[in-house]
GUPA-329989 format. One record per residue (C-alpha): residue in one letter; x, y, z. Coordinates in steps of 0.5 Angstrom, whole numbers, padded with zeros to 4 digits, always signed. Example, Ala and Ser with C-alpha at 12.3 -4.5 7.8 and 13.67 -1.06 7.14 Angstrom:
BEGIN
A+0025-0009+0016/S+0027-0002+0014/
//
This chain:
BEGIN
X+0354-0266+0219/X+0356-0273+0222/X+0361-0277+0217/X+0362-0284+0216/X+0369-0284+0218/X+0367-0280+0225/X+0363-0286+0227/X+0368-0291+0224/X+0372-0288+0230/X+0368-0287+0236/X+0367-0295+0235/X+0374-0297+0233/X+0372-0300+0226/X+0374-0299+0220/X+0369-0294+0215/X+0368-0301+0211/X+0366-0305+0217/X+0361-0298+0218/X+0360-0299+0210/X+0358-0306+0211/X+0353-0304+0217/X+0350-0300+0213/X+0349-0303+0207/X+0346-0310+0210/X+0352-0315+0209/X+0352-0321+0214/X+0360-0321+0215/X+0359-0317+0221/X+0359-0320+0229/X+0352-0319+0232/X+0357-0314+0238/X+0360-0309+0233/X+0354-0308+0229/X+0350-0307+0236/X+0355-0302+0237/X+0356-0299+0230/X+0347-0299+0230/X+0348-0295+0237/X+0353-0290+0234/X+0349-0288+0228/X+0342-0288+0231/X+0346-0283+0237/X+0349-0279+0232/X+0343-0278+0227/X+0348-0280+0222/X+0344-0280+0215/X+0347-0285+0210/X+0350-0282+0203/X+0346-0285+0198/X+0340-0283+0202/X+0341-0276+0203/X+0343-0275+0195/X+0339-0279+0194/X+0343-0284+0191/X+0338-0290+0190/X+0339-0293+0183/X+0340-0300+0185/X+0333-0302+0188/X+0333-0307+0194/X+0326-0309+0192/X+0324-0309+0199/X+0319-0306+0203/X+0320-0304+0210/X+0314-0305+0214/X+0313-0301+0221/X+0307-0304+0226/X+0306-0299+0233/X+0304-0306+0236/X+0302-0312+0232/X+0298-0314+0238/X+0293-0309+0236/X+0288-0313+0233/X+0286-0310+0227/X+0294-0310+0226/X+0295-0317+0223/X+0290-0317+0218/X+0292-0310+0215/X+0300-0314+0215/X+0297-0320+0212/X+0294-0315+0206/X+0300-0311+0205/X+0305-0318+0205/X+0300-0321+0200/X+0300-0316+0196/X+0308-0315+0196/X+0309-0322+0196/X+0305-0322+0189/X+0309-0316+0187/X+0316-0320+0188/X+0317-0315+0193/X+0321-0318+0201/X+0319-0315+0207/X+0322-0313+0213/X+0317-0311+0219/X+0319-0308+0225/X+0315-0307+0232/X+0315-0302+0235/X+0310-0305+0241/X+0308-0298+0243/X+0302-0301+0247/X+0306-0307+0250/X+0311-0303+0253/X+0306-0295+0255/X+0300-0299+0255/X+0295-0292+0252/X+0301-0287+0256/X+0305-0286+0250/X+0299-0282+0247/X+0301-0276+0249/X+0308-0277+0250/X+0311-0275+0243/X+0318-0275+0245/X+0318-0282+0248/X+0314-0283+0241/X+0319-0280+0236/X+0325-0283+0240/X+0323-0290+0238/X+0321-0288+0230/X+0327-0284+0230/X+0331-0291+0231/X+0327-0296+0227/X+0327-0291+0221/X+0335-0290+0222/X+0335-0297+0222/X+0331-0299+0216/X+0335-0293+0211/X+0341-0297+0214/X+0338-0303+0210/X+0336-0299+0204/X+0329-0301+0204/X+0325-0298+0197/X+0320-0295+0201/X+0317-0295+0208/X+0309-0297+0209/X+0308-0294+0217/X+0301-0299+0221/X+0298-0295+0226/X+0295-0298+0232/X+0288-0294+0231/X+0286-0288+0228/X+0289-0281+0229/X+0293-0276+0226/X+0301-0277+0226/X+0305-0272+0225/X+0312-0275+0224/X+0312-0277+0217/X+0313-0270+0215/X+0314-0268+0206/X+0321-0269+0208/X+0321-0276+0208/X+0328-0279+0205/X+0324-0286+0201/X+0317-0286+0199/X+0312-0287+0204/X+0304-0289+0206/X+0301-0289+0212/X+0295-0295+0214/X+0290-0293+0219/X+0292-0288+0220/X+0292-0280+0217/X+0297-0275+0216/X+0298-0267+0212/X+0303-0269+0208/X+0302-0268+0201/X+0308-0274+0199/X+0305-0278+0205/X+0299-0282+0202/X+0293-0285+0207/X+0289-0291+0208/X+0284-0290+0213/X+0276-0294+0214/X+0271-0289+0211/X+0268-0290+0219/X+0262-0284+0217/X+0259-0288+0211/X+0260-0294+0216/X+0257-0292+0221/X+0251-0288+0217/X+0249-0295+0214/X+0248-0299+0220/X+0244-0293+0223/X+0240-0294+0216/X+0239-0300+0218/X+0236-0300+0224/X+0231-0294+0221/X+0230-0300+0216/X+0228-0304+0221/X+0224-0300+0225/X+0228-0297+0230/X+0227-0289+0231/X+0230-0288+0239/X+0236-0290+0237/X+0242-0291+0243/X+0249-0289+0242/X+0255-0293+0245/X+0260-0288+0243/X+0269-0289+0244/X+0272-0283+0247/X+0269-0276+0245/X+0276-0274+0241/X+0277-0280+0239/X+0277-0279+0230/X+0274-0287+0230/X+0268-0283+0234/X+0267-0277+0231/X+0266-0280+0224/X+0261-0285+0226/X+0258-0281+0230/X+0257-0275+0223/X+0255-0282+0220/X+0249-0283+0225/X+0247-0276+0225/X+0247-0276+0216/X+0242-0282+0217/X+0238-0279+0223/X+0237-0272+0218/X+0236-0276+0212/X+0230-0280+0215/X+0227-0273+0218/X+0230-0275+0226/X+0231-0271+0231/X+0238-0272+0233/X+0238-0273+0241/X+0245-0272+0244/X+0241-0275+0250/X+0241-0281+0246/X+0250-0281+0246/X+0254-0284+0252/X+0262-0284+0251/X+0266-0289+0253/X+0273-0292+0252/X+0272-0297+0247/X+0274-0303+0254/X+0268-0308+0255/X+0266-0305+0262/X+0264-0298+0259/X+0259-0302+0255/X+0256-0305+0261/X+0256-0298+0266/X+0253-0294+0260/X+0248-0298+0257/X+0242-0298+0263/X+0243-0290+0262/X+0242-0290+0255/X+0236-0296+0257/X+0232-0289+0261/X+0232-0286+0256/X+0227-0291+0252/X+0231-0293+0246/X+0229-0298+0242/X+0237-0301+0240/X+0244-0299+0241/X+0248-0297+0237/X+0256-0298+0240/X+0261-0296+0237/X+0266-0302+0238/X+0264-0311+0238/X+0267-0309+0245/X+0263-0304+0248/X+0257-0308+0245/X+0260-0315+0249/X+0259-0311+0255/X+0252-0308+0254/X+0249-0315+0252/X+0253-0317+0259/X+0249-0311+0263/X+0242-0313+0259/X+0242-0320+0261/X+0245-0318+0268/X+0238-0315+0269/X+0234-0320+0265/X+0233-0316+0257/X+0234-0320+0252/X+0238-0318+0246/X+0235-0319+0240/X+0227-0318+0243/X+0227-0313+0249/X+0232-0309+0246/X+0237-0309+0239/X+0244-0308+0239/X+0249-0307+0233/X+0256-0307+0234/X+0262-0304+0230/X+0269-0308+0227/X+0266-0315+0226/X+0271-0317+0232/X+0271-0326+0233/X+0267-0324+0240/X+0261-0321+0235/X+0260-0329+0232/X+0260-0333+0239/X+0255-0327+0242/X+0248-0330+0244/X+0244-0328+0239/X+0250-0326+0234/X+0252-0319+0234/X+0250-0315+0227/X+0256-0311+0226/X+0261-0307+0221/X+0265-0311+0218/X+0272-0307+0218/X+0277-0308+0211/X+0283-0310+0213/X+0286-0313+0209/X+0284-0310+0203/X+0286-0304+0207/X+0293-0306+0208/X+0293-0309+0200/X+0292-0302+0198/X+0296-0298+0202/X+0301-0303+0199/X+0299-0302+0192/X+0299-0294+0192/X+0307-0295+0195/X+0309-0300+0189/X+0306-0295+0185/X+0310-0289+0188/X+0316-0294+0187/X+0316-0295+0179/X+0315-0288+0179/X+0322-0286+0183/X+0317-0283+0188/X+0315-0277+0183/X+0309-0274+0185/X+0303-0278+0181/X+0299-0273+0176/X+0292-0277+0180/X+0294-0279+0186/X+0290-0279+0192/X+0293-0277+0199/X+0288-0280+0204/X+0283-0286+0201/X+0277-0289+0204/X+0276-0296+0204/X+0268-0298+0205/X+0265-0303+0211/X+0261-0309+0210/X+0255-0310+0214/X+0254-0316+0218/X+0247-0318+0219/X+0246-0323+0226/X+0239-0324+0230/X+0242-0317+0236/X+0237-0313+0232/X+0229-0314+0231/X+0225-0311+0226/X+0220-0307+0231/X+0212-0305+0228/X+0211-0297+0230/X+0204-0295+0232/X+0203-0292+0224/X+0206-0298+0221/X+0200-0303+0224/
//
């Protein structure tokens, strides 16, 4: 195992310079901290006070870890978690990992790459003493880095994880999408059109479970001809949507406010009109749904409140010194809201008259 006197002497420093670094203090040049950060995130080196869990003097602050905080659904989940910590009279330090900026959707597959940028900033953050870790995804999926052995108490926001000591909290994506489908039922829709995310995707297939409960509940056939998969992008939405039109459906569901702005694109393109021809909800209640003629009905997503709870389950873990708490949760959904606009048209079917 690495000690702190072994980096101290690959940077030519003195273990308090070192000690220093790791501790925070400002009277380090911005050259010899670089070097001596370098050195630890090389070496893998783990703190004392970590590894033996030496953290009685709390810093009370809580670091926070965005994969890209150019997501959109990025700022409002930190706005939530900062409020929520700011109440609490809890600092915190966020670090961007830019992951999208940087590889775009390549890195999706590339855990290696992916591991190599958390492992720094983690190294990073320990090195601060941060009191717990709150970890924002870009999008929904299974993240398998924070493992049971995590030093600090930690909570993961938008995305899932299998560690026990390792709470989550995601969107309840089936309830949401099983309440628009009963929507568009309510309002007389029966061939109901689906512009669905990418097939694996976990956002597409909870939504698509949700339209299927509300399909089976209302005694509808489900058609998988009535489902096209797409890519979340706008132009998916606008190549997808003359498909689904074949297919005779009365509205469309998709998945995205997105794949919705390209299939409004395609419908006017070959003069339908939204909102009488033909109905279309959307999903996350994006800025586009409001300026979309007519306006879009859509999901709106929890965010912030998103972001609130994960920050509350965290400070709850920290009064508790990280113990396991006798009622906790490991993954909590947090429900939608639905936003009723003009895309959809209450439509009389031949029995109804």
């Amino acid at each position: 195992m690495v000690t702190i006197k072994e980096i101290a002497a690959e940077c030519s420093v003195s273990v308090a310079t070192v000690s220093n670094v790791l501790n925070g203090r400002a009277n380090v040049g911005v050259e010899t901290r670089k070097r001596v950060l370098d050195a630890i995130r090389q070496s893998g080196y783990q703190p004392d006070y970590v590894a033996r869990g030496l953290r009685k003097k709390k810093t009370n602050m809580i670091g926070i870890i965005a994969e890209d905080v150019a997501q959109f659904s990025t700022p409002d989940i930190l706005e939530g978690v900062m409020a929520y910590c700011e109440e609490k009279k809890y600092r915190t330090i966020i670090q961007n990992l830019r992951l999208y900026a940087r590889w775009g959707e390549s890195w999706y597959d590339n855990e290696s790459a992916y591991n190599a940028v958390v492992t720094a900033v983690m190294q990073e953050m320990l090195s601060i003493r941060v009191d717990g870790l709150l970890y924002i995804a870009g999008h929904a999926r299974n993240i398998r880095y924070f493992s049971d052995a995590m030093p600090i108490p930690t909570v993961m926001a938008y995305a899932y994880t299998h560690s026990v000591h390792t709470p989550a909290v995601v969107i309840d994506d089936e309830r949401a999408a099983c309440e628009m489908t009963r929507y568009l039922i309510s309002m007389g829709h029966r061939r109901i059109g689906v512009l669905g995310g990418r097939e694996n995707n976990i956002h597409t297939r909870s939504r698509l479970r949700g339209y299927q409960k509300a399909l089976f509940e209302e005694n509808i056939l489900y058609n998988p001809e009535w489902v096209r998969y797409g890519d979340w992008e706008r132009e998916s939405g606008f190549r997808l949507a003359g498909s689904l039109l074949k297919e005779g459906v009365t509205a469309v569901f998709c998945m995205n406010d997105r794949m919705a702005g390209g299939a409004y694109a395609y419908f006017r393109e070959q003069g339908i009109r939204v909102g009488e021809d033909i109905s279309v909800a959307g999903f996350d209640n994006h800025e586009l749904a409001r300026f979309c003629s007519p306006g879009l009905t859509t999901m709106e997503l929890p965010l912030n409140d998103i972001g609130a709870e994960a920050a509350a389950i965290l400070l709850e873990r920290l009064e508790t010194e990280g113990e396991s708490l006798p009622n906790a949760v490991l993954e909590r959904s947090m429900p939608c809201r639905l936003i009723e606009r003009e895309s959809v048209k209450r439509i009389v079917l031949p029995c109804d008259a």
